[in-house]
Backbone as a ProteinNet text record, in pm:
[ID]
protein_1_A
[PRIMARY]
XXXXXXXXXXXXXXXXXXXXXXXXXXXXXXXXXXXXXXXXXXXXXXXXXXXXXXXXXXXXXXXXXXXXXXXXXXXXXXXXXXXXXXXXXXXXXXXXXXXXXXXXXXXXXXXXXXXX
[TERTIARY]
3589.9	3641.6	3670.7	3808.1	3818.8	3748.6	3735	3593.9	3702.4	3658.4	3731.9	3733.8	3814.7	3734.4	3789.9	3766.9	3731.2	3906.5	3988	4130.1	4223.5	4136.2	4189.2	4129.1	4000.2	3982.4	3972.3	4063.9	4158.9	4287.1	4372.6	4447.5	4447.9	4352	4372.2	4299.8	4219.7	4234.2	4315.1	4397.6	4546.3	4650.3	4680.9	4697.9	4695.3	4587.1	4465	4469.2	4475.8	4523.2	4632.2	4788	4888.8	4946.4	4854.9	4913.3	4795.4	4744.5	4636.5	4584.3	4603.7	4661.8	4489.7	4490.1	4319.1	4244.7	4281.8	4195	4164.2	4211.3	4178.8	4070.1	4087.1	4020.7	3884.8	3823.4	3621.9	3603.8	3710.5	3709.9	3666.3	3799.7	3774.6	3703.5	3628.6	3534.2	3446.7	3368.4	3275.9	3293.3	3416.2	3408.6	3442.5	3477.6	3419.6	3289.4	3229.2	3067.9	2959.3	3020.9	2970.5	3012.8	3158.2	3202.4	3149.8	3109	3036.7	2886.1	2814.9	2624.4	2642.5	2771.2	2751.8	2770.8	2871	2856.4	2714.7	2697	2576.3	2411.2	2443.5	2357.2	2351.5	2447.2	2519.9	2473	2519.7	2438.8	2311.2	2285.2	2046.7	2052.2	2103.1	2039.4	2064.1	2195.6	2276.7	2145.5	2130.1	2085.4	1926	1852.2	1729.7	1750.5	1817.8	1833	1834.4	1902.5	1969.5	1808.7	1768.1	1619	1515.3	1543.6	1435.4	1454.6	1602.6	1608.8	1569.2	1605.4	1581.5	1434	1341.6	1185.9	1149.8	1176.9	1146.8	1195.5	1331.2	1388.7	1296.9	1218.4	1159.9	1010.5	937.7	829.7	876.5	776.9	735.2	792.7	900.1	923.9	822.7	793.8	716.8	721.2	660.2	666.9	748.5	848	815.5	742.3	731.4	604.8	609.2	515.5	489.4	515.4	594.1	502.6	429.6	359.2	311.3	407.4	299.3	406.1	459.6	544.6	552	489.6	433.2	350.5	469.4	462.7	541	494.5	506	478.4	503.3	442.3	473.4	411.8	480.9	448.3	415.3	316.7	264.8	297	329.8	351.5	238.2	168.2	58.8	37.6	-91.5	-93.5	-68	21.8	6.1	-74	-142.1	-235.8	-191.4	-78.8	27.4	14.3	-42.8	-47.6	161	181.7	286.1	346.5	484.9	544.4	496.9	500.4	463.1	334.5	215.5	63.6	79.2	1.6	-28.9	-127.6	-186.2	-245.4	-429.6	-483.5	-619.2	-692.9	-769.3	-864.4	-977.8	-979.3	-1084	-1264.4	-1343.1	-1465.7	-1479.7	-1511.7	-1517.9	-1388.8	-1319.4	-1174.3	-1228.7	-1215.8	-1191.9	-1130.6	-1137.5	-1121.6	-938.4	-796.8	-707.2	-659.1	-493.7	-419.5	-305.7	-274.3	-221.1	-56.3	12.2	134.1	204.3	303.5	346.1	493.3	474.7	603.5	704	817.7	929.2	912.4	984.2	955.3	992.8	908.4	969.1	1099.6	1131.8	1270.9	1307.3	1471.5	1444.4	1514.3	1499.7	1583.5	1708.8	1731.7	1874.6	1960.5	1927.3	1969.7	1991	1908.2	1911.9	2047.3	2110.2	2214.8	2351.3	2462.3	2557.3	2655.1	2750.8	2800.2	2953.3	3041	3129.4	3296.2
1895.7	1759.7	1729.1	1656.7	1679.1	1536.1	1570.5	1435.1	1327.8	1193.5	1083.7	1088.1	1041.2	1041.3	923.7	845.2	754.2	685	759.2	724.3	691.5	754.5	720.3	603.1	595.5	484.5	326.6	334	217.8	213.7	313.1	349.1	224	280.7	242.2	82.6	52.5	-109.8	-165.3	-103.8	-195.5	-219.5	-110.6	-138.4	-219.6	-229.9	-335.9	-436.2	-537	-621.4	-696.3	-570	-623.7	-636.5	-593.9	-587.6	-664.5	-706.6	-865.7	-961.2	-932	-1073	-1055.1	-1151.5	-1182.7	-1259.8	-1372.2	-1438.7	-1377.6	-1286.3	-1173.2	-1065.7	-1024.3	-884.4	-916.3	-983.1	-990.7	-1025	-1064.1	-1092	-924.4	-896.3	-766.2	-591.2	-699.5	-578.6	-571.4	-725.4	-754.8	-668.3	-698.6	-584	-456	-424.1	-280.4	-256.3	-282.5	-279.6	-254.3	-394.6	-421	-320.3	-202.8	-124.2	11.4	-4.5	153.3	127.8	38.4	9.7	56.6	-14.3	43.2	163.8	234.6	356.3	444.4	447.8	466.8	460.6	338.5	327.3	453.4	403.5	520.7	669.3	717	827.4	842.6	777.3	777.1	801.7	677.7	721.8	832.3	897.5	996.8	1159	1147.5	1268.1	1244.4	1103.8	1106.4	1207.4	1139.8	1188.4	1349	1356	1518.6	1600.8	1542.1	1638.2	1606.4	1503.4	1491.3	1616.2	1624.9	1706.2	1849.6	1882.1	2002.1	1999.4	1947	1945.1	1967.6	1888	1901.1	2058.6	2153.1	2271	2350.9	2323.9	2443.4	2486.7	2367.4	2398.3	2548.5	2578.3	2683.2	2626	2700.8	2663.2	2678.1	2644.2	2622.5	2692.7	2859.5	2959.3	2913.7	3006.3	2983	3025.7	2888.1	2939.8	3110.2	3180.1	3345.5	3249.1	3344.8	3319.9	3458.5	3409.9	3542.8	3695.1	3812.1	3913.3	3921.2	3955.4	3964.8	4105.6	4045	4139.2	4207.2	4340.1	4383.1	4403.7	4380	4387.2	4524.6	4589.1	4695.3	4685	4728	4675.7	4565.8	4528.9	4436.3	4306.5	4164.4	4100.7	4043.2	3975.5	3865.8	3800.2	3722.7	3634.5	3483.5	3432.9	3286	3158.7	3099.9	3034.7	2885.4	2904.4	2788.4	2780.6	2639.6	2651.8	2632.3	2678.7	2706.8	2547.3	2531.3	2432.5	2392.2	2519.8	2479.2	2462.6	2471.8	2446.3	2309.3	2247.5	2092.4	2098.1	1975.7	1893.6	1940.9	1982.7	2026.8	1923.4	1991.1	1929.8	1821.8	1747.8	1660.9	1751.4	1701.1	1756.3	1662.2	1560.9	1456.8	1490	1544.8	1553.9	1605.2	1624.6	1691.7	1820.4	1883.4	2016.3	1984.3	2061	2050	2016.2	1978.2	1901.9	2021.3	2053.6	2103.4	2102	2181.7	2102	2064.3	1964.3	1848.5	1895.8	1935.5	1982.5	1884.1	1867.6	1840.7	1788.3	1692	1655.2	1762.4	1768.2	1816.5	1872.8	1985.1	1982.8	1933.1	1859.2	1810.4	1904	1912.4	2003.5	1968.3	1874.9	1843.2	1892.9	1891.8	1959.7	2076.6	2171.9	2335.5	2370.5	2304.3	2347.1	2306.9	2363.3	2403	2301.1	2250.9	2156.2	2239.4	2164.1	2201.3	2123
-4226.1	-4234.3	-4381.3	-4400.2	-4542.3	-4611.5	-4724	-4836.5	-4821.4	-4827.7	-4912.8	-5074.9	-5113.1	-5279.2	-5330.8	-5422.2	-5493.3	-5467.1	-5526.6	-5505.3	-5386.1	-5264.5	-5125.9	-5077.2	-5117.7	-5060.9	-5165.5	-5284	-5354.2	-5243.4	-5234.6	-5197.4	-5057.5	-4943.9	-4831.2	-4855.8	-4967.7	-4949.9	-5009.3	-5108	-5191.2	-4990.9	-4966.2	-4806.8	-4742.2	-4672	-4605.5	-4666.2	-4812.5	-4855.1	-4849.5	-4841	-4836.1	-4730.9	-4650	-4450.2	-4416.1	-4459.4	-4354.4	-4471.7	-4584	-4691.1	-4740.3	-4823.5	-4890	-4760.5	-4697.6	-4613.6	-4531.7	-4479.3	-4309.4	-4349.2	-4500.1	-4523	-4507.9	-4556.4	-4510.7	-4377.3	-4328.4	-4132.3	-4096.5	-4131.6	-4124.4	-4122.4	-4265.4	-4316.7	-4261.5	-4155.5	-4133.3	-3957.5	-3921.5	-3748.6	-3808.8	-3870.1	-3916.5	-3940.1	-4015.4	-4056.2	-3922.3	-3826.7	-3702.3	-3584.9	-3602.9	-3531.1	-3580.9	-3682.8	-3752.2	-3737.2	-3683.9	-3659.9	-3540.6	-3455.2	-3298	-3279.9	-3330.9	-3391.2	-3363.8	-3482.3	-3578.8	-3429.1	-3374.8	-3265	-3154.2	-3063.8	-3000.5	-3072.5	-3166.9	-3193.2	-3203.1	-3248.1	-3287.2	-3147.2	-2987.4	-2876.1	-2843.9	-2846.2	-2837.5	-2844.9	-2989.3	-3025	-2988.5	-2953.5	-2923.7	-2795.1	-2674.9	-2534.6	-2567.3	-2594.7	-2631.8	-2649.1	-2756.3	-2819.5	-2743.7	-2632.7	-2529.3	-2414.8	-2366.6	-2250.6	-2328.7	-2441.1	-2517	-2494.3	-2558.8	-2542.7	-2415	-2276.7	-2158.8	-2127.6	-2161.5	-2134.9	-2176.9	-2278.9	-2376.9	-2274.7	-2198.9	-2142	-2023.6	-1988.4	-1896.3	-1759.8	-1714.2	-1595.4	-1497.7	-1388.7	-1297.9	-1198.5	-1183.4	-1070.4	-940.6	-894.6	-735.1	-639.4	-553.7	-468.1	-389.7	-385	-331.9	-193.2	-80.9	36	94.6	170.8	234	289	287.5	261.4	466.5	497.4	635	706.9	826.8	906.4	980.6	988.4	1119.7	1223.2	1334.3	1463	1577.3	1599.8	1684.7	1817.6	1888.3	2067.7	2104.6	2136.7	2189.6	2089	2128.9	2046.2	2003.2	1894.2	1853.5	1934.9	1966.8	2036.2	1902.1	1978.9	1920.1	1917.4	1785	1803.7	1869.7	1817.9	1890.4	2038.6	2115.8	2224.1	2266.9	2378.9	2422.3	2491.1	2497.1	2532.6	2676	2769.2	2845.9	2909.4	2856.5	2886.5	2804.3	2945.1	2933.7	2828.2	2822.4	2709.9	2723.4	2627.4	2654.5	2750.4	2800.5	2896.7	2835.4	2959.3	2826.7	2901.2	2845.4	2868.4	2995.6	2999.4	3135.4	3271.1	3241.5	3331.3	3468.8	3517.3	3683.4	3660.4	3783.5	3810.2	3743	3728.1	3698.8	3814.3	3762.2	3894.6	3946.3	4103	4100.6	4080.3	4073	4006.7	4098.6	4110.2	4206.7	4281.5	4383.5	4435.4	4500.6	4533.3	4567.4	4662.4	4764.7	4911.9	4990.9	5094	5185.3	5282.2	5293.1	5319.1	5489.5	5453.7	5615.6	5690.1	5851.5	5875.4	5858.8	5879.4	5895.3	5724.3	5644.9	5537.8	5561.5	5627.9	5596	5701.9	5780.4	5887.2	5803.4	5824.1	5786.6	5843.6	5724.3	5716	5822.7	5889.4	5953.8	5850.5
[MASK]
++++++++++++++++++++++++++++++++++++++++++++++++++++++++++++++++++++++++++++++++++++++++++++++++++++++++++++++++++++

């Protein structure tokens, strides 16, 4: 980036004088001043954020979880500790003998003969 030096910046306020007159220029100087803090702001948060996510990057990432190694299975399958979809609901200790399971009505005859 190239320097300012002493002569450019006479230069650019002889300028700035004769293109917004004497009464405008401290208007002026003053939203500049106020456009270079906001500036100036904007960066401090800028580079805080920045050296925060950097600090948080630098820790030890956090293993992934192992899972267990897999069993292979030959013949016979495992038994599952999982009771099965279809076995009802454990017995209670007080319960009765089990229920038997509930069949259908009766068929009539008149159903089983052949429609014409």
């Amino acid at each position: 980036m190239p320097q300012i030096g002493p002569l450019e910046i006479v230069v650019i306020f002889v300028v700035a004088l004769v293109v917004f007159g004497p009464n405008k220029l401290p208007e002026i100087g003053r939203q500049v001043g106020k456009a270079m803090g906001e500036v100036r702001k904007f960066q401090a948060s800028f580079k805080r954020d920045l050296d925060e996510v950097m600090r948080d990057d630098d820790h030890e990432p956090t293993p992934a979880p192992k899972l267990p190694p897999k069993q292979l299975t030959t013949g016979a399958p495992a038994a599952d500790p999982t009771p099965s979809p279809q076995a009802g609901p454990p017995a209670s200790p007080h319960a009765g003998p089990p229920a038997s399971p509930v069949a259908g009505p009766p068929a009539s005859p008149v159903a089983d003969e052949p429609s014409h």
